[in-house]
Each structure stands twice: as structure tokens, then as C-alpha cells.
C-alpha positions as CSV (number, residue, x, y, z in Angstrom):
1,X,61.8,101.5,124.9
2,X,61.4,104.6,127.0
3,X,64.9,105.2,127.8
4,X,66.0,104.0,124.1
5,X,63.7,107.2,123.2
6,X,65.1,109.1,125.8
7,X,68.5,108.7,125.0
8,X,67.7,109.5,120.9
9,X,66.2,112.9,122.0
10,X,68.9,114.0,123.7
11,X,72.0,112.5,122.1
12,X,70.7,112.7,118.4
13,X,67.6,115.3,117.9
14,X,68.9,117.8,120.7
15,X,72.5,117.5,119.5
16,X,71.1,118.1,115.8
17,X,73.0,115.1,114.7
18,X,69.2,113.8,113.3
19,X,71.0,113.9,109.1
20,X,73.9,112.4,110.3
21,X,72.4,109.4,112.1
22,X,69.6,109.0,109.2
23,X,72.4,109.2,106.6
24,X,74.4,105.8,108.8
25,X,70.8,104.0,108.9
26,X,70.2,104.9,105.2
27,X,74.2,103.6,104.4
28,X,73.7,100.2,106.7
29,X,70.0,99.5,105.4
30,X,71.1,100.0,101.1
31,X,74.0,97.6,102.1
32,X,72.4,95.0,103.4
33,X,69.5,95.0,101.2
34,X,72.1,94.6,98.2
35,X,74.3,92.4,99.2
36,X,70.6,90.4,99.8
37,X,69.5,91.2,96.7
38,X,73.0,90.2,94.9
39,X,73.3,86.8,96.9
40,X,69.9,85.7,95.5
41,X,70.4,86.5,92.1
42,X,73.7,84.8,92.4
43,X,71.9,81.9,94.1
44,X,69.6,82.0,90.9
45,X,66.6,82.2,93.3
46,X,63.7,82.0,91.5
47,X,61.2,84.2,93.1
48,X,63.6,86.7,93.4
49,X,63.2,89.8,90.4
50,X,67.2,89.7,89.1
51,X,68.9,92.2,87.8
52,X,67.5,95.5,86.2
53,X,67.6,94.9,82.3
54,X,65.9,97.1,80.2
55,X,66.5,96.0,76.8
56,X,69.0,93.6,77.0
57,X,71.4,96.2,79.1
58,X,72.5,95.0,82.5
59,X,72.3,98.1,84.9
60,X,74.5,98.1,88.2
61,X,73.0,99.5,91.3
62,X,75.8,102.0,91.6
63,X,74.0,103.9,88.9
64,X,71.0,104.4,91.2
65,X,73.8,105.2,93.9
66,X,74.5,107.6,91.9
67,X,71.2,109.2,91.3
68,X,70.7,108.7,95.3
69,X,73.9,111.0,95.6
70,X,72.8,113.5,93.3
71,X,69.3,113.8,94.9
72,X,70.4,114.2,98.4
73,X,73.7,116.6,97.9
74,X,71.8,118.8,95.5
75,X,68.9,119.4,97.6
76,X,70.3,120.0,100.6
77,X,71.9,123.3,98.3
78,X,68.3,123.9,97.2
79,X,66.3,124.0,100.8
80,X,69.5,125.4,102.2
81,X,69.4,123.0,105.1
82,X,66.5,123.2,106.5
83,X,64.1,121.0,108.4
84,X,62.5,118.5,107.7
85,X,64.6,117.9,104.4
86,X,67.6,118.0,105.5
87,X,66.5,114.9,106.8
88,X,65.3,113.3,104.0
89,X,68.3,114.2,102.0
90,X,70.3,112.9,104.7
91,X,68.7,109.3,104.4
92,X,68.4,109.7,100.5
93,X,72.4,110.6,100.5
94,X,73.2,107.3,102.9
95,X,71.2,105.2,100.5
96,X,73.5,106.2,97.8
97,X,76.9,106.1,99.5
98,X,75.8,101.8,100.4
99,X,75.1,101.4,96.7
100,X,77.9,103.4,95.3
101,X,80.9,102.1,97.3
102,X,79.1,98.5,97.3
103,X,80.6,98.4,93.5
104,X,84.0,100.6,94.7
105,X,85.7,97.8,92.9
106,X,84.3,98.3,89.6
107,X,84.8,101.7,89.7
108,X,88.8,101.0,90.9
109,X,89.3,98.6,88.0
110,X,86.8,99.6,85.4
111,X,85.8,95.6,85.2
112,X,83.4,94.0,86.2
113,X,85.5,92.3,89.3
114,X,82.1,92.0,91.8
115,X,82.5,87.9,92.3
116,X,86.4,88.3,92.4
117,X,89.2,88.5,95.1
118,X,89.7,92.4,93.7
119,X,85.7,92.8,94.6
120,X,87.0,92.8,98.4
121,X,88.0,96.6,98.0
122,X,84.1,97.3,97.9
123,X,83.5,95.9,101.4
124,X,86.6,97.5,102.6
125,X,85.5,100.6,101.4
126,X,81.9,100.1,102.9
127,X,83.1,99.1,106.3
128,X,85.4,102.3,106.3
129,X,82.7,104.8,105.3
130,X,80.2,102.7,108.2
131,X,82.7,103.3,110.9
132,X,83.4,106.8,109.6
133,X,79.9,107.9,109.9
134,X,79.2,106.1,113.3
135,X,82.5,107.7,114.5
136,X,81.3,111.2,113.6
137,X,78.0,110.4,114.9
138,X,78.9,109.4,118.5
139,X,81.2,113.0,118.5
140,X,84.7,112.1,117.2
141,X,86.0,114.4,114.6
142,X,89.3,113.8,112.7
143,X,92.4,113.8,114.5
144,X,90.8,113.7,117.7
145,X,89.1,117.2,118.3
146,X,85.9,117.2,120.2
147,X,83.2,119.6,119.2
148,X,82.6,122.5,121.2
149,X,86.3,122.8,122.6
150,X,88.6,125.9,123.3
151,X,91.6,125.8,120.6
152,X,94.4,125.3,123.1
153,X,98.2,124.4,122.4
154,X,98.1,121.0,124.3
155,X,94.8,119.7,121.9
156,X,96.8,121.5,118.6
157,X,100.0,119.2,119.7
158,X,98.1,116.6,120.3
159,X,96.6,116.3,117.0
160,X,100.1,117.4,115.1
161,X,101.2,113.9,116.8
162,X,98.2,111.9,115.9
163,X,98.6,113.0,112.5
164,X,102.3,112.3,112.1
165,X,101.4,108.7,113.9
166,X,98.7,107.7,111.7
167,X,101.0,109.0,108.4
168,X,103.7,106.3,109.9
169,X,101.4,103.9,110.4
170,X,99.6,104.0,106.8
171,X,103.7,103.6,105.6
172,X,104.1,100.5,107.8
173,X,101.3,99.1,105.7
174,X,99.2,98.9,108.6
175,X,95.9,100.2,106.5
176,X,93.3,100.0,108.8
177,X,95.1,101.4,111.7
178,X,96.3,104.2,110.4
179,X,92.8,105.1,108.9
180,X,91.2,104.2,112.2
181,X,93.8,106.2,114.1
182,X,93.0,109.3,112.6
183,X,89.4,109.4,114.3
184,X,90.6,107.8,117.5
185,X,93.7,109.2,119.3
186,X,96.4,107.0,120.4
187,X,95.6,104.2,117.9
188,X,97.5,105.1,115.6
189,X,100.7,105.7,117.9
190,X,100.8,102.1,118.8
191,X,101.1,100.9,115.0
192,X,103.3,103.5,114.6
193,X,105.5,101.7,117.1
194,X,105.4,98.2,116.5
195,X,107.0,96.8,113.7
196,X,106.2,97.2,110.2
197,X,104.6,94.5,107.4
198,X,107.5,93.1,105.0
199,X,105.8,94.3,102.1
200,X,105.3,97.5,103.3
201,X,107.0,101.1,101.8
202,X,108.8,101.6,105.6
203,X,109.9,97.8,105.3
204,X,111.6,98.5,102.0
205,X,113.4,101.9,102.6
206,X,114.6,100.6,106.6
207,X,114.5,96.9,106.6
208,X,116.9,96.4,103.6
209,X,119.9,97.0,105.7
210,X,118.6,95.1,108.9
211,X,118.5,91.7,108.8
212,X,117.0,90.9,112.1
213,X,114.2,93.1,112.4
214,X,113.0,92.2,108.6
215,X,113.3,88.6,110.1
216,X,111.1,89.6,112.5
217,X,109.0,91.0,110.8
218,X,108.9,88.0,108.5
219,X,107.8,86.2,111.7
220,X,105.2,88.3,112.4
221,X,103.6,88.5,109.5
222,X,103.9,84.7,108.9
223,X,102.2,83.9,112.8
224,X,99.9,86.7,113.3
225,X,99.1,88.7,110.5
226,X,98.1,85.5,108.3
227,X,95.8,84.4,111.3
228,X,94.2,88.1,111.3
229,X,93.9,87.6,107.3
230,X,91.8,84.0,107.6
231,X,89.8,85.9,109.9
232,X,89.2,88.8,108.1
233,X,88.4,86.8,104.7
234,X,86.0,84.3,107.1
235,X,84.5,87.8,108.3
236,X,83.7,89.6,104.3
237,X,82.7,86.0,103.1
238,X,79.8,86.0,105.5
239,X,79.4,90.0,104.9
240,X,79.5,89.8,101.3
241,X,79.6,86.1,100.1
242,X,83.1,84.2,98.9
243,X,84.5,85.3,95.5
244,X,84.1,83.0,92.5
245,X,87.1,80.3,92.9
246,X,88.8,80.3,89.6
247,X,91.5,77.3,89.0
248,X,94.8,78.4,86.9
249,X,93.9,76.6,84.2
250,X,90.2,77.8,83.6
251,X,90.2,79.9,80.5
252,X,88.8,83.0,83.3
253,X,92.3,83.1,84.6
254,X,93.4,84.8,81.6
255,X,90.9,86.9,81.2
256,X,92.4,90.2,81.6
257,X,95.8,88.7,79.7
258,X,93.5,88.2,76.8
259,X,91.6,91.3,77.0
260,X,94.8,92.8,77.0
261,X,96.3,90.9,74.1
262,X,93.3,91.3,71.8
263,X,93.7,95.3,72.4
264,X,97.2,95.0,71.7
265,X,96.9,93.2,68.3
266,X,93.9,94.9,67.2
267,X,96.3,98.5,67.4
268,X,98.6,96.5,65.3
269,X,96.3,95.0,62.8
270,X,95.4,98.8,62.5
271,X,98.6,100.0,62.2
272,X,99.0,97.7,59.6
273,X,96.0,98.6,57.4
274,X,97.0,102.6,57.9
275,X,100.4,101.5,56.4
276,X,98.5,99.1,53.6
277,X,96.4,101.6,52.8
278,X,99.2,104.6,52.2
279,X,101.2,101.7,50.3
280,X,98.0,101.5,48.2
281,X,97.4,105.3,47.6
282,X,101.1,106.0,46.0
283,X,100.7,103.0,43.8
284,X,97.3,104.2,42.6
285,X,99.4,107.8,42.6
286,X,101.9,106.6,40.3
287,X,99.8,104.3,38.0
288,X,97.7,107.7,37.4
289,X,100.7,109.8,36.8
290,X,101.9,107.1,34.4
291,X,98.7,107.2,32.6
292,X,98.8,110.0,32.4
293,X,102.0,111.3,31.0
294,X,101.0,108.4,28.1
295,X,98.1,109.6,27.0
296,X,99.6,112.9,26.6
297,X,102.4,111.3,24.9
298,X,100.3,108.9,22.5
299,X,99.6,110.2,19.0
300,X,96.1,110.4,17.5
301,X,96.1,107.6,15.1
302,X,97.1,105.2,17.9
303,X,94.0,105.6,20.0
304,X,92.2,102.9,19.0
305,X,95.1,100.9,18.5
306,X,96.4,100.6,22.3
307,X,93.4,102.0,24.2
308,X,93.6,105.7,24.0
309,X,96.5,105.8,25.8
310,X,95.4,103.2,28.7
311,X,97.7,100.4,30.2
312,X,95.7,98.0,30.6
313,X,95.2,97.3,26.3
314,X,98.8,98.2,25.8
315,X,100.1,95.6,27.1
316,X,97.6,93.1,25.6
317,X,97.9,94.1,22.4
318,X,101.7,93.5,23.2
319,X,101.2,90.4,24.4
320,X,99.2,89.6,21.2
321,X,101.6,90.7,19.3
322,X,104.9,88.3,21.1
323,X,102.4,85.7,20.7
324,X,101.8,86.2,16.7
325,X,105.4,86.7,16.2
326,X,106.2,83.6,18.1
327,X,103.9,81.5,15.7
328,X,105.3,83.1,12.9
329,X,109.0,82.2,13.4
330,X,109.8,86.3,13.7
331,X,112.2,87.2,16.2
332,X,111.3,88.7,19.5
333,X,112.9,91.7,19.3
334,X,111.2,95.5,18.8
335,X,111.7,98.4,17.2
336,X,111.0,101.0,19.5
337,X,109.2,104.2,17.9
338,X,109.7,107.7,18.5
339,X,107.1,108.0,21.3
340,X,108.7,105.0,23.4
341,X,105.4,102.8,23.3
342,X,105.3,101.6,19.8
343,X,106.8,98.5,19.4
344,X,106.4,96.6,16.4
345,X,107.7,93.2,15.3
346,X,110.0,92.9,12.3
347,X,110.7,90.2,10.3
348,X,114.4,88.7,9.9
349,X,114.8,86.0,6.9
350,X,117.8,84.2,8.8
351,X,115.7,83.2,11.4
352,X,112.5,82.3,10.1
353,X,114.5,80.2,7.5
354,X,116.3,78.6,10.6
355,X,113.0,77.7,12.2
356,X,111.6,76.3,9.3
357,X,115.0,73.9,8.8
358,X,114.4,72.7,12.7
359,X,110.2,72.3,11.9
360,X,111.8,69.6,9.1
């Protein structure tokens, strides 16, 4: 415990790397608890509290990450750095980074992908930012530059290579690697040499024209890569817990199809009322114009007649007025007036004296 002590004085406190090393424990420690706290609720544990819903809304932990953030960036601006809060903002800024990139995922997608196979991207993101940290901590800085160092043309070449490498390498779909190699040295040159994963942007600009070494890298995928893959998913499923196993033909395997469709038809079905409701406004337009224009036509005497000019008791009183003549044995033709809206039966002999022969 002594030398433990010992070693924390003089690597962390004396090398005033005391933020930096709170701000890993305060990352590791919001993690875990989490990921805990998530696994029991999942587990429907019952002395365990749940989720946070006030109200009926369900609140994710990244919005106290965020909060966390805010907290700890903001007042290390305020107490312009000094001791102890820089400290304190150090742990409080660690505890937000574990809660924030725990839900990186839901962020990404903007869904609520936490139990799925796209909720992986939160514990890739949390492992990166953990090695990051613990990277800085124990003196690395990006692209290989120690602290404290003379600038000399040998350390400026070798981090123009190391850069170049690790850009290579990210191409070669080698993700980890590449990110890893930016903090080490000399990582990143040795998946920068080997070959590249089939599915990869290098595989697809250089592989297209060389048979061979796509086979090969075919192979390589197919042997090793799968193997590191198992591994890796064996690894986050202890982390983090397994994803939610969804068969094809549950109705949750087209969630996001459905979500998608629904938005699609809902823009039509609006499309169609804006063009419903235009179609409606020029009818009512027109009917009004033509009211209008016949009421300014109409003469006086006729305004109790057919309605003061309105359509709707015109063409009653028409209809009336077939109907009579119909009875009647009159013909159906009208006389049309001056104004164009007076129409009024007239009799014809002929005819009524031919209906009265058939009524015989």
C-alpha cells in the first residue's frame, strides 16, 4: 500500500496529471455503475429503483451526462483551473463522458437502438474514450510526442509517418488500429502493411483489378477476422450484456421500415388534403361568383319567387315546376326570359291532347 502511494505521488500528483487520472476513475466508475444499473432493470429486478420517470416521461441517463458535462467544463472556465476544483471538475467531467457516450448509439441513430446490434457503437465508443484517457494519462500524446521533448526533425518525421500510417490503416478498414496507432507509434505501420478487409474503401479502389490478393484477403477475413469478431461480440456481451435477439419475422424487424412508411404516407395523405382543400376553395370561389353575378342580374319582383337570387331555391322551384308540368301533360320545354333564369312552362294543345288519347 506504501509503494502503491508512493508511486501515485510521484507519477500522478507531482506530474499534475491529478484531473486527468480523476476524470479516467470518474469515466470507468459512471460506466460500470450504468451498465449495473441498466442490466437490472432489464433483468426486471425488483429491489432495484428503474428508470427515472417523472410523469410518465422516460429520462435517459445521457441527459444527466450531459448536465455532468456542462458542470465540469464550465467550471473549470470559472475557477480558471485552480486547485482543488480542478479536481472536482475533473471527476464531475469523467462522470459525464461514461454516461454520455454509454447512449453514443442513440445519439448516432436518433432511436432508441440501446438493446440492439447498432447499441454496440456505445461500447465502442466507451472503450475508445477509456483507452484514450489512460493513454494520455501514462504520458502518450497523439502521434507519438512525449511531453517535455526538444522539437527535432527526426521526432517531426516520425510523427508525419505515423500519421500517414494510421490514415492507411483507418482506409484498410482496420478501425481500431488505425485509432490505436495514432497514440502508439508503430502500430499503426504494421496495419498499414498487411492486407486490407474486403469491405474496406482501399479493398474497393485496389482490389477490383487483383484477383489474388482480394482472394486473400477473402481468406483472411473468412479465418481470422471472423474468429477476432466472435471474440469481440463474446467480450461487449459480458461488458454490456447481449442485444435483444429479434427473429425476421417478429413484427420488431420492421420497425424502422414502418416508421419509415407511416412518415412517408402521412406526407402524402397531407399532400393530398392541401390539394383537396385548394380544389374546395375555387369551387366555393366560383359558386360565390355565380351567386353573385345572379343576384345582380335577378329583377325585383322575382325575389321571393326563386330565393333572392340564391341557387339553392332556383333550382327547386325548377324542379317543382318539371314536376307540375309533367303531371299536367305540358311539354318539357322552357321559354327562357330576358334575364336567362326565368323559365316558365308553356302549354301546347297537340300534346296534352296526345296524352290524354294514350291515358284512354
Amino acid at each position: 500500500m506504501t509503494t502503491l502511494l508512493d508511486g501515485y505521488r510521484e507519477h500522478i500528483v507531482n506530474a499534475h496529471k491529478q484531473p486527468l487520472f480523476l476524470l479516467l476513475v470518474g469515466f470507468i466508475t459512471s460506466f460500470v455503475f450504468i451498465r449495473f444499473s441498466v442490466r437490472m432493470i432489464r433483468a426486471k429486478v425488483r429491489w432495484w429503483p428503474g428508470n427515472v420517470t417523472p410523469g410518465g416521461l422516460h429520462i435517459h441517463h445521457m441527459v444527466f451526462g450531459l448536465g455532468f458535462l456542462l458542470l465540469g467544463g464550465i467550471g473549470v472556465f470559472a475557477t480558471y483551473g485552480g486547485q482543488p476544483w480542478m479536481d472536482w471538475f475533473g471527476l464531475a467531467f469523467g462522470i459525464g463522458c461514461g454516461l454520455v457516450l454509454d447512449e453514443f448509439a442513440l445519439i448516432l441513430h436518433l432511436d432508441d437502438v440501446y438493446w440492439s446490434e447498432q447499441g454496440r457503437k456505445s461500447v465502442d465508443a466507451v472503450i475508445f474514450g477509456i483507452l484514450f484517457t489512460a493513454l494520455l494519462l501514462i504520458g502518450y500524446v497523439p502521434f507519438g510526442a512525449l511531453p517535455g521533448e526538444d522539437t527535432k526533425w527526426g521526432v517531426i518525421t516520425v510523427i508525419s509517418v505515423n500519421a500517414l500510417a494510421s490514415v492507411i490503416t483507418l482506409l484498410k478498414g482496420k478501425v481500431w488500429t488505425g485509432l490505436l496507432g495514432i497514440m502508439v507509434p508503430g502500430l499503426s505501420w504494421i496495419g498499414a502493411i498487411r492486407l486490407a478487409r474486403p469491405s474496406s474503401p482501399w479493398a474497393r479502389w485496389l482490389y477490383t483489378t487483383r484477383p489474388r490478393r482480394r482472394a486473400r484477403a477473402l481468406r483472411r477475413e473468412r479465418l481470422l477476422h471472423r474468429r477476432a469478431d466472435r471474440a469481440r461480440t463474446w467480450l461487449f456481451d459480458l461488458i454490456a450484456g447481449a442485444p435483444d435477439k429479434v427473429p425476421a419475422s417478429h413484427p420488431a424487424a420492421h420497425r424502422v421500415a414502418e416508421r419509415m412508411a407511416a412518415r412517408a404516407s402521412a406526407h402524402l395523405d397531407a399532400h393530398a388534403a392541401r390539394a383537396l382543400a385548394r380544389r374546395q376553395a375555387r369551387l366555393t370561389d366560383r359558386r360565390s361568383a355565380a351567386a353573385a353575378g345572379a343576384t345582380a342580374k335577378a329583377p325585383a319582383g322575382d325575389g321571393q319567387a326563386y330565393g333572392a337570387g340564391a341557387a339553392g331555391p332556383v333550382r327547386t322551384h325548377r324542379a317543382q315546376q318539371r314536376r307540375r308540368a309533367v303531371r299536367a301533360g305540358r311539354s318539357r320545354t322552357y321559354a327562357v326570359g330576358p334575364t336567362g333564369l326565368e323559365r316558365r312552362p308553356e302549354r301546347h294543345p297537340r300534346l296534352r291532347t296526345h296524352t290524354r288519347r294514350i291515358r284512354r
